[in-house]
C-alpha positions, 0 to 999 in steps of 0.5 A: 460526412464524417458522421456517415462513415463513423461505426454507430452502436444500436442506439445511433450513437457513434461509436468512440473507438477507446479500445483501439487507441488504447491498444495502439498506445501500448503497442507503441510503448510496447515497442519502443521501451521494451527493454526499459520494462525489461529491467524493471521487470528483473528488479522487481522479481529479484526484490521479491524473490530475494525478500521471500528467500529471506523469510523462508530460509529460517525456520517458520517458527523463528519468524513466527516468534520475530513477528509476535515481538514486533506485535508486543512492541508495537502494542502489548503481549495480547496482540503478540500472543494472539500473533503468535497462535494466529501465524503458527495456525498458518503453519499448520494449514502448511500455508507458510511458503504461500503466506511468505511470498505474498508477504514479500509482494505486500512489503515490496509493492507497498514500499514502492507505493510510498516512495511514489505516493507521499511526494506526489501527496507533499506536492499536493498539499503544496499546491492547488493546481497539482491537487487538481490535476492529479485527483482525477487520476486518482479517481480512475486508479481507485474506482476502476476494477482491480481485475481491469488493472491486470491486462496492461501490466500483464502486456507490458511485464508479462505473466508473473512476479512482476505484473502483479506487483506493478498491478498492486502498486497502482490499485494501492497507491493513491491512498497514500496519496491523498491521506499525505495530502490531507495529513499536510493541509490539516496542520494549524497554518499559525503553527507553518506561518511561526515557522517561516517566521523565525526563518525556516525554510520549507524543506525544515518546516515540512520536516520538522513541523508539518510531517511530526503534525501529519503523521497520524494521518499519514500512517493511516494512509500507509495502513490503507496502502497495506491492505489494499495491497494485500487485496490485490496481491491475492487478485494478482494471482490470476497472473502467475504471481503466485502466493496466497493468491496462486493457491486461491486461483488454484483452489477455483481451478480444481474446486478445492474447497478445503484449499480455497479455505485454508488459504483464505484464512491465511490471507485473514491473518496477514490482514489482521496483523499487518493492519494491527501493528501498522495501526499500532505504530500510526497511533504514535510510535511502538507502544513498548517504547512509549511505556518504558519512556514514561509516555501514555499509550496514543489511544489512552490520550485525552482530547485536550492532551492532545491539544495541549501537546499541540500548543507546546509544539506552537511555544517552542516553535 
């Protein structure tokens, strides 16, 4: 009986009306926590408008000189000077103001990745059944399209600033998630057992032992958080966040090739910098640093080097 009044596709399949409970869902959300997405909604603007102004009040040559020594520190003065030229070329294609406001929606969506992200991966990492249960959720935010994303956050936040950053975190976040989660679980289990021997207690071998052992894995998940959030922060611009993203919704718009071009490349050099320096930092701290310390760079360690650090950390522990 039920079946004969069900709606049926035109296969004879009943239809499964997905789409309506959906909608129904976020009415009800809609309605009853409107003023709950409201404040999120003006944090999340004053964070990234606030951040932009910072970077746009000096001049563009000064952040650009700021950010070319923080590529020197974080690897060598070729990656600075190639920084240096790439960013003054962003200058020159008076790209400058969009680059800055998408580099603030990067910077704020990714710290808001993170602070959700590497918990849920510690939880994860601690526990199989939390593993379990948050994989398939992190299945659905990774392979559903990034442009399916936009229409709930653009319904609960509306257009703007903070629909495309809460569209960014999700689309970004579960590598964060599952990288902390694999950096943990590969951390020698003789190493955690000599710690809870000598009467550790979990929070000082998480700290002390598991997260200086996972870090490389780690900065790799926060590398992919970045660029994956970059990617969307481009996509988000469909919903008025502006940027770099809003000069390419723009360029389509008009079919202004030589727009759509010039801020493509921006986006280029925002991913080759932001990815070179996080990469950098991952490989074992700024590189600077390391060299004035005595200590060889990460990527000039040889295997066994890395396992005989490995097995003074077990002697001290």
């Amino acid at each position: 009986m039920l079946w004969a009044v069900m709606d049926t596709v035109e296969s004879g399949v009943p239809r499964i009306p997905v789409g309506e409970w959906i909608d129904t869902g976020f009415d009800w959300i809609k309605t009853n926590f409107r003023e709950f997405f409201r404040l999120v909604a003006d944090l999340i603007e004053t964070a990234v408008e606030g951040l932009a102004g910072l970077l746009l009040s000096p001049p563009a040559i000064v952040i650009v000189i700021l950010l070319s020594l923080l590529a020197w520190l974080a690897r060598d003065w070729k990656l600075a000077v190639g920084s240096f030229l790439s960013l003054v070329a962003v200058i020159g294609m008076d790209q400058w103001d969009n680059s800055m406001d998408t580099l603030a929606l990067v910077v704020v969506a990714t710290v808001i990745a993170l602070v959700i992200a590497i918990p849920l991966g510690v939880a994860a990492a601690r526990w199989d059944g939390f593993s379990a249960a948050i994989r398939p959720v992190l299945d659905l935010m990774q392979t559903m399209p990034a442009f399916v994303w936009l229409v709930p956050v653009v319904t609960l936040f509306s257009i703007g600033v903070p629909g495309g950053l809460v569209g960014t975190v999700i689309f970004a976040l579960p590598p964060g998630v599952r990288l902390t989660e694999l950096g943990i679980r590969q951390v020698d289990r003789e190493v955690v057992e000599a710690g809870h021997a000598f009467g550790g207690t979990p929070r000082q071998i998480l700290r002390g032992i598991q997260f200086p052992l996972a870090m490389p894995t780690i900065m790799a998940g926060v590398n992919q958080v970045i660029m994956l959030a970059l990617s969307m922060a481009v996509i988000a611009g469909l919903v008025g966040a502006g940027g770099l993203g809003g000069a390419v919704v723009s360029a389509i718009s008009t079919l202004n090739i030589g727009l759509g071009f010039e801020a493509g490349l921006s986006v280029v050099v925002l991913a080759i910098y932001l990815d070179r320096v996080t990469a950098s930092v991952g490989e074992g701290g700024f590189a600077l640093l390391r060299r004035r310390r005595g200590r060889p760079a990460a990527t000039a360690e040889p295997a066994d080097a890395v396992d005989a650090e490995t097995d003074d950390r077990k002697a001290m522990v």
